[in-house]
C-alpha positions in Angstrom: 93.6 107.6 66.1 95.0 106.8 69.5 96.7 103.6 67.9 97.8 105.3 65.0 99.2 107.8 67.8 101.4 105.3 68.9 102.4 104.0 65.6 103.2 107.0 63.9 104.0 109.6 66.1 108.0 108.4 66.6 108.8 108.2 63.4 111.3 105.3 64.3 108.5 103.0 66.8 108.9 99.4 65.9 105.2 98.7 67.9 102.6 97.5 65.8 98.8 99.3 64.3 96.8 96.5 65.8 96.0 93.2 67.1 97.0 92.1 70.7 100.0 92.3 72.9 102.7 90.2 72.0 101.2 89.3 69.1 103.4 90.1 65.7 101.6 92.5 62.9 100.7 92.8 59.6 101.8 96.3 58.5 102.0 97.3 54.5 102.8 93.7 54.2 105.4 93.5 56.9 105.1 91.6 60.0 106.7 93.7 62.9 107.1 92.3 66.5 105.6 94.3 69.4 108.4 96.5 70.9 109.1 95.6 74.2 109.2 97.7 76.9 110.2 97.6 80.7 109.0 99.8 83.5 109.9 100.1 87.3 106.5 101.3 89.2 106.3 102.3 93.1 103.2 99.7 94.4 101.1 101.6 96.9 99.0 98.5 97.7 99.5 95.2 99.5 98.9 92.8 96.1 100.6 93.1 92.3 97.2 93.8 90.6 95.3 91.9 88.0 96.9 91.9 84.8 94.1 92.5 82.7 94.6 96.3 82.4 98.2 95.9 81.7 96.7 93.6 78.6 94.2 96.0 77.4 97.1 99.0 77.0 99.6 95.7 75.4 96.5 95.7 72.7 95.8 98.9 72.7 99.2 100.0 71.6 100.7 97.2 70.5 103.4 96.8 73.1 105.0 94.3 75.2 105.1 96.0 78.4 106.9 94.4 81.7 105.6 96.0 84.6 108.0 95.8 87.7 106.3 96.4 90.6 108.0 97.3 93.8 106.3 98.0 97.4 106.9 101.4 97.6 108.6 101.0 101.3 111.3 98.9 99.3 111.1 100.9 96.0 114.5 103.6 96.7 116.7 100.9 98.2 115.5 98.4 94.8 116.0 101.7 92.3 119.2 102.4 94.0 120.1 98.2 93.5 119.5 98.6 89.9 121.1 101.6 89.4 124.6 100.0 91.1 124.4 96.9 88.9 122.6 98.7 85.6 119.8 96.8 85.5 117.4 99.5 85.3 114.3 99.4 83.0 113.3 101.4 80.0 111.3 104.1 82.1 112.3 105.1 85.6 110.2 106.4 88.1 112.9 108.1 90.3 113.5 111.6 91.6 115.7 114.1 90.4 117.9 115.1 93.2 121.4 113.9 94.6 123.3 111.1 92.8 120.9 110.8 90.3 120.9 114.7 89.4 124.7 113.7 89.1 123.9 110.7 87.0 121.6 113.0 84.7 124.4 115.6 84.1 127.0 112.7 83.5 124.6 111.6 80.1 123.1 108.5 82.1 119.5 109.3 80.8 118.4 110.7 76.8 117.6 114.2 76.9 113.9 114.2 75.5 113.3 117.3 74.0 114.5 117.3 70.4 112.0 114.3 70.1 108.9 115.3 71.6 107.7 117.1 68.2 106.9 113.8 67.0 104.6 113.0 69.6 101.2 114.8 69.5 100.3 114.0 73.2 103.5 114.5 74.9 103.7 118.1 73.4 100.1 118.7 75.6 102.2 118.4 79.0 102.4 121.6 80.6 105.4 123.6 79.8 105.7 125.5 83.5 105.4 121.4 85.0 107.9 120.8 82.1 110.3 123.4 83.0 110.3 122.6 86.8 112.0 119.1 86.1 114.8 120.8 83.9 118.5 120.3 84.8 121.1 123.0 83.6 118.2 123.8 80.9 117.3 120.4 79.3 115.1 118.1 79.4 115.0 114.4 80.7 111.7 113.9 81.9 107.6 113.7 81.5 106.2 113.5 84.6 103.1 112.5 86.4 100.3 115.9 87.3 99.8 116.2 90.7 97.5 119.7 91.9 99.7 122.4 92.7 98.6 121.9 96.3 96.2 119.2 98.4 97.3 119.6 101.8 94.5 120.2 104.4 92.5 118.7 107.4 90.4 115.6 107.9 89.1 116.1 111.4 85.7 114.2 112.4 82.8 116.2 111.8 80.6 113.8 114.1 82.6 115.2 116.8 83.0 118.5 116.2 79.2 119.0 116.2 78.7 117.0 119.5 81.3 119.3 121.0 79.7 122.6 119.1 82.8 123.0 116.9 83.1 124.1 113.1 85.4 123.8 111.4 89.0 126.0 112.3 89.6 129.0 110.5 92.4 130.3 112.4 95.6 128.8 114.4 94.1 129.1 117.6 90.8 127.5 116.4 92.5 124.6 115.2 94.2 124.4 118.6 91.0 124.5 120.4 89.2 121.4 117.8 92.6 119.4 118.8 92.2 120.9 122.9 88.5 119.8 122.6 89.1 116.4 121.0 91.3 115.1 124.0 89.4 116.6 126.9 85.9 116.6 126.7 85.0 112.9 125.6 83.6 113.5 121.9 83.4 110.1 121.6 80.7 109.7 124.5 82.4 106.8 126.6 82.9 108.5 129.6 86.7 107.8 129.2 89.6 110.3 128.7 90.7 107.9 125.9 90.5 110.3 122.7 93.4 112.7 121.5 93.4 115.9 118.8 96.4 115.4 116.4 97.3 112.3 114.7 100.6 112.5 113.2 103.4 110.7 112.1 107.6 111.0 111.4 107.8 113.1 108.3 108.3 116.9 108.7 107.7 116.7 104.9 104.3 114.6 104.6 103.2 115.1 107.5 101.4 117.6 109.5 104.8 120.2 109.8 105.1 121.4 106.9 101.3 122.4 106.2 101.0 124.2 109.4 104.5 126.3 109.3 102.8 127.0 105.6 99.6 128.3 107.4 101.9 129.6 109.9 103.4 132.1 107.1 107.0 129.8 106.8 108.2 130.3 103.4 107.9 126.8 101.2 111.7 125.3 102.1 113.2 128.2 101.1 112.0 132.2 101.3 114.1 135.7 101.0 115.2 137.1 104.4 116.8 140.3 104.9 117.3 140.3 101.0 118.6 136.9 100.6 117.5 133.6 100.1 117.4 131.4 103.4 116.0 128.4 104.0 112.4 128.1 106.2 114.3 126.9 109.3 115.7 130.1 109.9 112.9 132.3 109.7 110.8 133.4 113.4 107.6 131.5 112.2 109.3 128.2 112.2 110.4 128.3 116.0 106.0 129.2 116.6 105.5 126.2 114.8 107.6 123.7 116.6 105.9 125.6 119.6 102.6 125.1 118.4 103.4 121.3 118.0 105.3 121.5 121.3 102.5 122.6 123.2 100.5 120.2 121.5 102.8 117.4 122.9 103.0 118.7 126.4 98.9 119.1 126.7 98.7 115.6 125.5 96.6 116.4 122.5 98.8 114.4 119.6 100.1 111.0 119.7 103.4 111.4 121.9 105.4 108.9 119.7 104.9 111.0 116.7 108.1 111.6 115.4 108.7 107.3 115.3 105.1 106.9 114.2 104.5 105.4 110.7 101.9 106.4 108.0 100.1 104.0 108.2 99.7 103.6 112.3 99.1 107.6 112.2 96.2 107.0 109.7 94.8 103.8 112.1 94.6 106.4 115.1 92.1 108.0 113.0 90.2 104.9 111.6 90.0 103.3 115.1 88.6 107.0 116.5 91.8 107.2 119.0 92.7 110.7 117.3 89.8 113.6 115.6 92.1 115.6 113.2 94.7 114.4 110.1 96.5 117.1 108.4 98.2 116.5 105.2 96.7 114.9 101.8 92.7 115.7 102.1 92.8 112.7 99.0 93.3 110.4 102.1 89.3 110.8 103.5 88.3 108.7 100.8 90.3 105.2 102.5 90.3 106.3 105.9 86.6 106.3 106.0 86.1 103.6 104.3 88.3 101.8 106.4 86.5 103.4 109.7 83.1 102.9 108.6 83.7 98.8 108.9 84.4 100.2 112.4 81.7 102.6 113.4 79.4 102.5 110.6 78.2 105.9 112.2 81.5 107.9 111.3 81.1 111.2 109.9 84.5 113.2 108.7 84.9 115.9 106.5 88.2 118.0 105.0 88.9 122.0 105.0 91.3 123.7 103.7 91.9 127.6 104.7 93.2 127.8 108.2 94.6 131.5 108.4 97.8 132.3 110.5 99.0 135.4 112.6 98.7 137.4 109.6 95.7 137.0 108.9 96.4 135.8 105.8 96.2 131.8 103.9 99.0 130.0 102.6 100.0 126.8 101.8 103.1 125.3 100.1 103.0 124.2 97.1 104.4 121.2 95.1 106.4 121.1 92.2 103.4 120.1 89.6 104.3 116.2 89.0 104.8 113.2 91.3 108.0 111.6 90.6 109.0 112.0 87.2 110.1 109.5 84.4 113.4 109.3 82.9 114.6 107.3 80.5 118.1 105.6 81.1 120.9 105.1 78.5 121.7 101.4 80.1 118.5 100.0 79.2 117.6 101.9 76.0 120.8 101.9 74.0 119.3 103.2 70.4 117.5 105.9 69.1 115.0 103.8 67.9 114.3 102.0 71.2 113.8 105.8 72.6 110.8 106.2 70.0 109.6 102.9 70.9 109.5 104.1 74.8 108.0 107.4 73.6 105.7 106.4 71.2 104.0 104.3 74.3 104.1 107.0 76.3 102.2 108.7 74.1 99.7 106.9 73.7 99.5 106.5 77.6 98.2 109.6 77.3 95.6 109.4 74.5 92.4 109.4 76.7 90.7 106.1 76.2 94.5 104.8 77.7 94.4 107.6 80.3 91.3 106.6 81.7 92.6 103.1 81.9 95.0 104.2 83.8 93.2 106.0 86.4 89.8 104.8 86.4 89.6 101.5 85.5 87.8 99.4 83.2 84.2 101.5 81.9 81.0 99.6 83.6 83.4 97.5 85.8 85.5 99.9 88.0 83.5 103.2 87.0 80.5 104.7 85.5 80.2 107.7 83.1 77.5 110.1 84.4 76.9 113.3 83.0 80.4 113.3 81.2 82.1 112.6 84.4 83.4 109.7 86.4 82.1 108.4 89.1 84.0 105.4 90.6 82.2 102.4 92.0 81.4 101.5 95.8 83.7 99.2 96.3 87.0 100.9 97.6 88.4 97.2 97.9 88.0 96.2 94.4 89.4 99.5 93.2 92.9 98.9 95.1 93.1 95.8 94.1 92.5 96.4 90.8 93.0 100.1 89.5 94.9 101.9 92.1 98.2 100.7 91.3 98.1 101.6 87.9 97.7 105.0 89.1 101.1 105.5 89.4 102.1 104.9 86.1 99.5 107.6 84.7 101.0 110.2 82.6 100.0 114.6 82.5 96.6 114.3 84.4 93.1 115.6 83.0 94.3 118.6 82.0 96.5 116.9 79.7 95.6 113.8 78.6 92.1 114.3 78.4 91.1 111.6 80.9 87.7 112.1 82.6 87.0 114.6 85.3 85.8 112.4 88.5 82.7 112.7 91.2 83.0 110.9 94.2 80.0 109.4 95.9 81.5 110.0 98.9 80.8 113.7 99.7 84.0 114.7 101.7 86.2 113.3 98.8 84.6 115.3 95.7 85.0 118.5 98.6 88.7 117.6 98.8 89.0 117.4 95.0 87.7 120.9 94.5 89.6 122.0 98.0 92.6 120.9 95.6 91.7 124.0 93.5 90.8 126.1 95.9 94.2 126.2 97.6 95.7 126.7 94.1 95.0 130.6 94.4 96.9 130.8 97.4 100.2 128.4 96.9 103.6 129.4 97.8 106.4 128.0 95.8 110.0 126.8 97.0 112.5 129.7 95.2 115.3 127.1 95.0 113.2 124.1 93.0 115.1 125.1 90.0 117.7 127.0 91.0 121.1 124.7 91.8 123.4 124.2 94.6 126.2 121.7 93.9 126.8 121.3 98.5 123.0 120.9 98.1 123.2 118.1 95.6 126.1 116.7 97.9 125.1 116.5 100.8 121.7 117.0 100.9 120.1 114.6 103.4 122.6 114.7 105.6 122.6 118.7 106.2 118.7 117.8 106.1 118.8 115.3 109.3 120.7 117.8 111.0 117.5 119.9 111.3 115.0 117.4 111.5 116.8 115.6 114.9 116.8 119.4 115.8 113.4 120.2 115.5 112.0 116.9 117.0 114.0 117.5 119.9 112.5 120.4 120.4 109.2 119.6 120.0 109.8 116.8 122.3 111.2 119.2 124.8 114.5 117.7 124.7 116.1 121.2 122.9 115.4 124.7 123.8 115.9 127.7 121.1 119.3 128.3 122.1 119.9 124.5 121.6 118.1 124.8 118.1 120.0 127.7 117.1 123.1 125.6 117.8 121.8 122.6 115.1 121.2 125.8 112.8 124.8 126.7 113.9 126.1 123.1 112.9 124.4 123.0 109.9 125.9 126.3 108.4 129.2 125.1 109.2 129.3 121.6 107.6 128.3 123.2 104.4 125.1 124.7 105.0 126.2 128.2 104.3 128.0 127.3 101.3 124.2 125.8 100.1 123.1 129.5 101.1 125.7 131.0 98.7 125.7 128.9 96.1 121.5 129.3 96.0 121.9 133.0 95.9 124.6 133.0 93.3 122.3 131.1 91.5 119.2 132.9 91.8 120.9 136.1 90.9 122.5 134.5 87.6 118.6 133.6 86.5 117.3 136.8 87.3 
């Protein structure tokens, strides 16, 4: 079925019903070459992994597949090389916004839709996912499933029982774990040596954005005084920067935060310098294992609902998908190439492939138990081998079928169904399919605007007059045309 799946289901697919990768075919008497196919992948992970998964999907479908991997701290400035000197591959793994929105609309990529009837799996991708990648209406992508929402906190549990804490429900509770953390030795040492917050420079990814959400700031973008505005400008947004202000001042977050990378913020928590991470619960899973080599007595744990001065939870929410892929003209000049690309991705997302993808290799990388996953103990192996295929996964169990997981480690399997918890109460950017053509423009430089802003006032460097004056600046180098051209749009889609 699944090879058949990829075989059959373009209608035009030049890859073969069987044998191995890069082996030629025997098909109703005619011998057919594997098609080959090229893909650009973001790698999240120190080492290009072992190529034997990448063999297994080659046999599995019958493909030649080339699988460029790029560190992902290199991978915009490499996709940006390749799109200047058209050497991009058959799939793309790039997002959808500024010069390559432009590049869409100019008919740089195939628009995907009139073919995806032929492809049984594709059509199982979820239409409201679907229609949040659409430009001007079509289509040009599949995309990757990510939960609507996993933001939360990791703070360490080991801690907050020594100190008498649970775990924060409220803004001010949180405060207090973070006040408690940096003042009154959780670690035991007798030294003032611990801090609350560990965070890093990324109002986005880091811990800004989830607090302003629990803080009641709309998700980028939110209707004030019967228009759309963007969250800078609402009241909530100044209380956060306080709230991190104060933070800064008291001397319970890393000071250098706004220069401070992912990876040193998430070394603050595996070296038990900092007690709370806020952003991606999926992240307990490697801090601890990297901690435990540490302090094999580390205990974290993850929570979700942190209610602000309303009362009420919120949290933003994501589009749907990761990154999607896109499939550019330069590299796949014919129709029948297209199916070639399709009919692969296709069968990506048959389940046996799917599971591949994310899991590993059955027996080797993880076990079936009770009809579920459940992923060795060896976090090391797994990154080496299985994590960087990750990112070329297609849909996600919803869609493809793939196993549902369960983690050994407690606090990750918690996150996973935190994930769905904080489902019922995401709030979703207005604009992400609405369009601004200033917006498309001139994007991140309107956006640096704010974020030097609201560092500098977090760092104390910018009062609220001073802040009001960035908003000010931004309006006038085209910020309030982004504010018209958003409502003109919103209003034409109803």
């Amino acid at each position: 079925m699944l090879l058949g799946a990829c075989s059959n289901g373009g209608g035009g697919t030049t890859g073969t019903t069987g044998g191995s990768g890069g082996s030629p075919a025997e098909t109703g008497g005619e011998t057919k070459t594997p098609a080959k196919i090229s893909m650009m992948t973001p790698l999240h992970v120190a080492e290009i992994p072992d190529a034997r998964i990448e063999e297994m999907i080659e046999e599995k479908l019958g493909v030649d597949l080339d699988i460029q991997w790029i560190p992902a701290s290199t991978f915009p400035d490499r996709m940006n090389a390749a799109f200047a000197t058209g050497s991009l591959t058959d799939v793309v793994n790039i997002s959808m916004t500024g010069a390559n929105r432009e590049a869409i609309r100019d008919g740089q990529f195939w628009e995907i839709e009139p073919y995806l009837g032929d492809y049984p799996n594709l059509q199982k991708l979820n239409a409201d996912v679907l229609n949040n990648t659409r430009i001007d209406g079509k289509l040009y992508a599949l995309y990757q499933g990510r939960p609507l929402s996993r933001q939360g906190l990791i703070y360490r549990k080991d801690w907050a029982d020594k100190l008498g804490l649970s775990a924060p429900t409220t803004m001010d509770e949180l405060f207090e774990m973070m006040k408690q953390f940096s003042e009154n030795d959780p670690d035991g040492n007798g030294e003032r040596d611990t801090f609350g917050l560990a965070d890093r420079g990324d109002l986005g990814s880091g811990a800004f954005k989830t607090v302003a959400s629990w803080n009641g700031v709309p998700n980028e973008w939110g209707e004030l005084d019967g228009q759309l505005a963007p969250a800078f400008m609402f009241p909530a947004y100044v209380e956060t920067m306080n709230f991190f202000r104060d933070l800064r001042e008291q001397g319970y977050i890393n000071t250098d935060f706004p220069v401070t990378s992912k990876t040193d913020q998430q070394n603050l928590m595996i070296n038990g310098k900092a007690g709370v991470y806020i952003g991606c619960m999926c992240d307990v899973q490697s801090i601890h294992s990297s901690a435990a080599q540490l302090n094999p007595d580390v205990v974290f744990d993850v929570h979700n609902q942190v209610k602000g001065p309303s009362g009420e939870f919120t949290v933003f929410s994501g589009p749907g998908f990761n990154h999607p892929y896109l499939f550019p003209k330069s590299s796949i000049k014919t129709e029948e190439h297209l199916k070639d690309v399709l009919a692969l991705m296709d069968g990506m997302m048959a389940p046996e492939i799917a599971n591949l993808l994310f899991w590993g290799i059955e027996g080797e990388h993880y076990n079936v138990v009770d009809g579920r996953a459940v992923p060795i103990n060896d976090q090391g192996k797994l990154d080496r081998e299985v994590k960087p295929y990750n990112s070329i996964e297609l849909g996600d169990a919803a869609t493809s079928g793939r196993l549902d997981g369960t983690y050994e480690y407690a606090p990750m399997q918690k996150a996973v169904e935190l994930f769905a918890d904080n489902a019922n109460y995401v709030v979703s950017d207005p604009t992400l399919t609405l369009d601004s053509p200033t917006f498309t423009q001139q994007k991140d430089r309107l956006a640096q605007i704010i974020n030097d802003a609201t560092y500098n006032y977090m760092l104390g460097e910018l009062d609220e007059a001073g802040f009001n004056q960035a908003i000010e600046r931004w309006k006038s180098e085209g910020g309030a045309d982004v504010i018209a051209e958003f409502n003109a749009a919103n209003q034409t889609a109803g």
